[in-house]
FITI-216168 format. One line per field, with one value per residue (C-alpha): x negated, y negated, z negated; residue in one letter; residue number from 1. Coordinates in Angstrom, 2 decimals. Layout:
px (X, ...) $
py (Y, ...) $
pz (Z, ...) $
r (A, ...) $
k (NUM, ...) $
END
This chain:
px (0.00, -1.53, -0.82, 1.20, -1.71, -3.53, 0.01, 0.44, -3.56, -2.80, 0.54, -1.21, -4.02, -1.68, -3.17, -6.90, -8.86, -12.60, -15.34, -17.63, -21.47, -22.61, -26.15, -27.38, -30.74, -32.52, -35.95, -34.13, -30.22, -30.24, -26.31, -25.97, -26.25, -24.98, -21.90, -21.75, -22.35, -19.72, -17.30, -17.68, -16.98, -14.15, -12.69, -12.76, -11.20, -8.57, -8.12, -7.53, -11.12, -13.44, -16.75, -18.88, -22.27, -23.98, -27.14, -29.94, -32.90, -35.88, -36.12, -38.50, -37.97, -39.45, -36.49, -33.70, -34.20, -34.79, -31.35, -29.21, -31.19, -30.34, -26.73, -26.14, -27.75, -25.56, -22.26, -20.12, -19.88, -17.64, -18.35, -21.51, -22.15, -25.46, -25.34, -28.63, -31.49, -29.55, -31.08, -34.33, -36.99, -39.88, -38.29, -35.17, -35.49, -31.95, -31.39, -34.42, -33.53, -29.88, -30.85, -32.73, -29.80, -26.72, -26.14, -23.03, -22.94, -19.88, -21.06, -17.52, -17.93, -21.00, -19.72, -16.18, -17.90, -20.20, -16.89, -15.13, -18.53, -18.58, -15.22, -16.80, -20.69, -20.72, -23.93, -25.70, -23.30, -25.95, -28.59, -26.43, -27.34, -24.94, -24.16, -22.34, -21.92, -21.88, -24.51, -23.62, -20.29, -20.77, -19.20, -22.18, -22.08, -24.36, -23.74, -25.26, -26.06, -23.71, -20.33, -18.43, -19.63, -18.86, -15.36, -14.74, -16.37, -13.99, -10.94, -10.70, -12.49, -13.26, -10.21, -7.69, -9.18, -10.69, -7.82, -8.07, -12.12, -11.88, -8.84, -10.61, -14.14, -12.43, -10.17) $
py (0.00, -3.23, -5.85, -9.18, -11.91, -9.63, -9.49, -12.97, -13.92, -11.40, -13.07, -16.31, -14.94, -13.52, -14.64, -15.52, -14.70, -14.55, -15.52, -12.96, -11.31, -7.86, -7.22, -3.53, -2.96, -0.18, 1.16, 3.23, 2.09, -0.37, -2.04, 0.57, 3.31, 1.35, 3.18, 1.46, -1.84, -1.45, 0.32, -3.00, -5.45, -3.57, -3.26, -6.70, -8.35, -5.15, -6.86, -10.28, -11.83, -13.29, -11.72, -14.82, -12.57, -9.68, -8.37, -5.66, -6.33, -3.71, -2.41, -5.20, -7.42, -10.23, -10.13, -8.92, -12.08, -14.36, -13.43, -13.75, -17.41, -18.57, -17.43, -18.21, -21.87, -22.30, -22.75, -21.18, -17.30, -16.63, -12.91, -11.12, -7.40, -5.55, -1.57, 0.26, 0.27, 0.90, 4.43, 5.04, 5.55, 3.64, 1.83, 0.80, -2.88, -4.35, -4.30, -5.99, -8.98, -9.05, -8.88, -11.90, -14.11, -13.12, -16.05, -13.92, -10.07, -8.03, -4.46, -3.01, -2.91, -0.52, 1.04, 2.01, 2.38, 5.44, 6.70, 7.35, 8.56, 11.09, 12.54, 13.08, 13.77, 14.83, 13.97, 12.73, 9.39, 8.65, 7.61, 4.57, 1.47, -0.52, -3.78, -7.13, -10.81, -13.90, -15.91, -19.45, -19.74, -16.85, -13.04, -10.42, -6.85, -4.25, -0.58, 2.20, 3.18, 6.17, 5.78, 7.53, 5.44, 2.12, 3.29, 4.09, 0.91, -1.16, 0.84, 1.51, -1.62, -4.49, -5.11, -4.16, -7.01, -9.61, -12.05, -12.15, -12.08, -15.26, -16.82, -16.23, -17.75, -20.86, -22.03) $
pz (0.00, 0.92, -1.41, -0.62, -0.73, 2.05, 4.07, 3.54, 5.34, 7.92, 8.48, 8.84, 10.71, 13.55, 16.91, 15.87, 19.28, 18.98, 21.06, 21.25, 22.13, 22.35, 21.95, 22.79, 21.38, 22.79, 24.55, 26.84, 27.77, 31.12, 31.70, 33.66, 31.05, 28.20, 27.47, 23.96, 24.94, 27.79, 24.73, 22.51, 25.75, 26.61, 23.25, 22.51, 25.90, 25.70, 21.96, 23.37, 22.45, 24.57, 25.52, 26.28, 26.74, 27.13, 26.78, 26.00, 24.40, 23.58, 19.76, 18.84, 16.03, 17.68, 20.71, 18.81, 16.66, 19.25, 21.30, 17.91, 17.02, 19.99, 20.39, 16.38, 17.28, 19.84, 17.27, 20.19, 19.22, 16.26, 16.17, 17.57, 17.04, 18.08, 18.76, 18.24, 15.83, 12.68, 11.51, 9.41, 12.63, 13.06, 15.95, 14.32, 12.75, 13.05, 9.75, 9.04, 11.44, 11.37, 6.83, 7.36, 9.26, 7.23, 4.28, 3.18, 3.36, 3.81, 1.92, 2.07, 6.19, 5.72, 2.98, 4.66, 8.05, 6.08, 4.51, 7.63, 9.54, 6.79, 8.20, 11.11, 10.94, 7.20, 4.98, 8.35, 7.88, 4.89, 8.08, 9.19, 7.97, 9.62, 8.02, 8.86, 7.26, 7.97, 9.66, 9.26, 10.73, 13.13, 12.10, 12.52, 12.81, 13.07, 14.60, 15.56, 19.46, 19.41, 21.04, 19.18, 15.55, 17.93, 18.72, 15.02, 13.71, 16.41, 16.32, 12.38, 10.94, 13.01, 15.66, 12.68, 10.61, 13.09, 12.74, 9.47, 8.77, 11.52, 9.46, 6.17, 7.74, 9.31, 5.98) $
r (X, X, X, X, X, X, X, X, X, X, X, X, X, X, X, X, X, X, X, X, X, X, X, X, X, X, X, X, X, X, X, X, X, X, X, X, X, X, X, X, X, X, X, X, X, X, X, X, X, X, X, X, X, X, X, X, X, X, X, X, X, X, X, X, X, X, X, X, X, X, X, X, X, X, X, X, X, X, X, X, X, X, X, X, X, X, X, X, X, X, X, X, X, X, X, X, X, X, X, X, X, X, X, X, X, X, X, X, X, X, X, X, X, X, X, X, X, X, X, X, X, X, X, X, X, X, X, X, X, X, X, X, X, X, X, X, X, X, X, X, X, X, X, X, X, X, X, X, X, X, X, X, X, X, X, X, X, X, X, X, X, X, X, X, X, X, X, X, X, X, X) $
k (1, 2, 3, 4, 5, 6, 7, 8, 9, 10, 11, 12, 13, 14, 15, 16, 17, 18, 19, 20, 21, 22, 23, 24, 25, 26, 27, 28, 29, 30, 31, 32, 33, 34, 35, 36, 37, 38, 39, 40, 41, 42, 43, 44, 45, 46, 47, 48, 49, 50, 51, 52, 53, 54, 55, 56, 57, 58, 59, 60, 61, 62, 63, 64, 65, 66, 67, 68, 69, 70, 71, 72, 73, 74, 75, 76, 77, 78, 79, 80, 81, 82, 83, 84, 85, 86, 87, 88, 89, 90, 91, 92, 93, 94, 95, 96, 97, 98, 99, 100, 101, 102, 103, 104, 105, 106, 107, 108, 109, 110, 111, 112, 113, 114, 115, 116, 117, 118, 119, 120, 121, 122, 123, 124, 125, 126, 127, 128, 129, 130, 131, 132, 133, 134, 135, 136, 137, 138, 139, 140, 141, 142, 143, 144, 145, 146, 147, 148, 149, 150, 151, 152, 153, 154, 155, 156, 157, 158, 159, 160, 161, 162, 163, 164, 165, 166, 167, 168, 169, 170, 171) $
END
């Protein structure tokens, strides 16, 4: 049962659009094979938000935090999410940069995100790291490469509660 101040935001929220990045990190996805990337654009538009850019960037710090700084300094993107880099490799830093922008955390994203991965991929959901906040003004989340955690991160958590995260962020 959700309770009544929640239905009451959501109620007000009704009809928040977003506009909207995707940011595939990865050493070896091209547009061509991003089936995530492609998964979170067509998600969002299909949602009613606006997907304002694209791109992939290789799984180094140094260029996954340049494309966020300069989308974030922009002021234009209310919600950006990156796919890729989020496990425990060597190679995967996401957390590290997308840690560094956020000025307000969200824990209950990764924390739910983890819960419901655990219905599906059992302990192995212990090996996401996925994470969002906010970064300044902008709503930033982080997910794994695989398709299936993006379509459970947009269907289940993210599109359900956009209107409302971007209601809450702009009051």
């Amino acid at each position: 049962m959700v309770s009544e101040s929640t239905e009451r935001h959501r109620s007000h929220a009704e009809g928040q659009t977003a506009r909207c990045a995707v940011l595939t990190i990865s050493d070896s996805r091209t547009h061509e094979t991003d089936r995530g990337g492609k998964l979170l654009v067509e998600g969002l538009t299909g949602a009613g938000h606006h997907v304002d850019a694209y791109q992939l960037v290789r799984d180094e710090p140094e260029e996954v935090e340049a494309q966020l700084s300069a989308w974030l300094a922009g002021g234009a993107l209310d919600l950006i999410i990156t796919t890729g880099g989020t496990g425990i490799s060597s190679r995967d830093t996401t957390i590290e940069v997308v840690g560094r922008l956020l000025d307000k955390r969200l824990d209950g994203f990764g924390e739910l995100f983890r819960m419901l991965s655990w219905k599906q991929i059992k302990a192995a959901a212990m090996l996401s790291r996925a994470v969002a906040g906010l970064a300044g003004e902008t709503l930033l989340f982080s997910l794994p490469g695989s398709p299936n955690a993006i379509r459970l991160a947009l269907t289940e958590l993210i599109l359900p509660e956009l209107p409302h995260l971007l209601w809450e962020r702009r009051r």
